[in-house]
C-alpha positions in Angstrom: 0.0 0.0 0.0 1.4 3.7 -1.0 1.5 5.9 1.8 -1.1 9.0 0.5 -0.5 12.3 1.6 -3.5 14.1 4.0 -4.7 16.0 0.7 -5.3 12.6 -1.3 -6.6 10.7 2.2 -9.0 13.7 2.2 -10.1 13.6 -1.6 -10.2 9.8 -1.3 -12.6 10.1 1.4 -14.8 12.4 -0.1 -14.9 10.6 -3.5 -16.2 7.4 -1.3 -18.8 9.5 0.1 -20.3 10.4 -3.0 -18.7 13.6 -4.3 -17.7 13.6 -8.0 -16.3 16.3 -9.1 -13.5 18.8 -7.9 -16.2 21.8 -7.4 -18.0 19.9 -4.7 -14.9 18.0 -3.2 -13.2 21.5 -2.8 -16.2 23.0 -1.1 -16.6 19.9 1.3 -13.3 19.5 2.1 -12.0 23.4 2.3 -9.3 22.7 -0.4 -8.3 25.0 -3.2 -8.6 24.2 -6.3 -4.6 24.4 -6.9 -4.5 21.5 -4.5 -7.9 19.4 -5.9 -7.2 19.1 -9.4 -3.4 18.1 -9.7 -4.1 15.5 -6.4 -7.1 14.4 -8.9 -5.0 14.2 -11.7 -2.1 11.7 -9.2 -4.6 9.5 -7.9 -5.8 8.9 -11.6 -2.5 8.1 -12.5 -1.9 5.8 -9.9 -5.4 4.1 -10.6 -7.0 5.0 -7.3 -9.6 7.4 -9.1 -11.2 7.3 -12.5 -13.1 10.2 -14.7 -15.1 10.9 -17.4 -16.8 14.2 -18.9 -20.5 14.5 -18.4 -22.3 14.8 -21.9 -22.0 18.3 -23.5 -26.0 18.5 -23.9 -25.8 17.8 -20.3 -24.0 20.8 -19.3 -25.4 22.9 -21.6 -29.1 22.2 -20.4 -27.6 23.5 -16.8 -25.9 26.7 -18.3 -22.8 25.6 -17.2 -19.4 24.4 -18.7 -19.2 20.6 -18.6 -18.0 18.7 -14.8 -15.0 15.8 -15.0 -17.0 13.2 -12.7 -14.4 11.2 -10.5 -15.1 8.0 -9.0 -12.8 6.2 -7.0 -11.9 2.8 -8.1 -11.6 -0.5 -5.8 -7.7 -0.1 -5.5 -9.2 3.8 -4.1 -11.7 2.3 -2.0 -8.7 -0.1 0.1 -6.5 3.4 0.0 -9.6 5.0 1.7 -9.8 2.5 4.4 -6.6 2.0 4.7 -6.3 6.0 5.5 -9.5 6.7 7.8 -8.1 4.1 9.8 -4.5 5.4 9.8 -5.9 8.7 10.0 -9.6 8.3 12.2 -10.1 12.1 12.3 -10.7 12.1 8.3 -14.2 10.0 9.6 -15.5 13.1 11.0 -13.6 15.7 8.6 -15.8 15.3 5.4 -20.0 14.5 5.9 -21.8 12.2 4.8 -23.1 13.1 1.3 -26.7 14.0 1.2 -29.0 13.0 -1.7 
């Protein structure tokens, strides 16, 4: 298991909590976007995280530019567990996603 820095324990957990894209996991989790997006772009690279582009018509129907959904794969999900038991404090650091 690779040791993940606080910032990727923190993204990790909220990807398994249901956030999916870096607006919402930078307003749940209080980091900036500098930070989200490149620690997005390493756990994708190291398989932990996976993404796609919502559908153009999608976006377009909302008036807004097109969201990079992230979903965190099952090598993710043992990282996640791994780190909320290394780190317990991340348990209570992002909430529970609500529907």
């Amino acid at each position: 298991m690779q040791r993940l820095s606080h910032t990727a324990a923190l993204i990790l957990k909220a990807l398994s909590l249901g956030y999916r894209f870096g607006f919402e996991i930078m307003e749940v989790s209080g980091l900036p976007s500098g930070t989200v997006y490149p620690a997005l772009r390493r756990l994708e690279r190291d398989g932990l995280v996976e993404s796609n582009w919502e559908p153009e018509d999608e976006a377009t129907q909302n008036a807004r530019p097109p969201r990079r959904y992230h979903q965190i794969t099952i090598a993710g999900k043992a990282a996640a567990l791994a780190v909320s038991e290394r780190y317990p404090l991340l348990t209570r650091l992002i909430p529970e996603k609500q529907a």
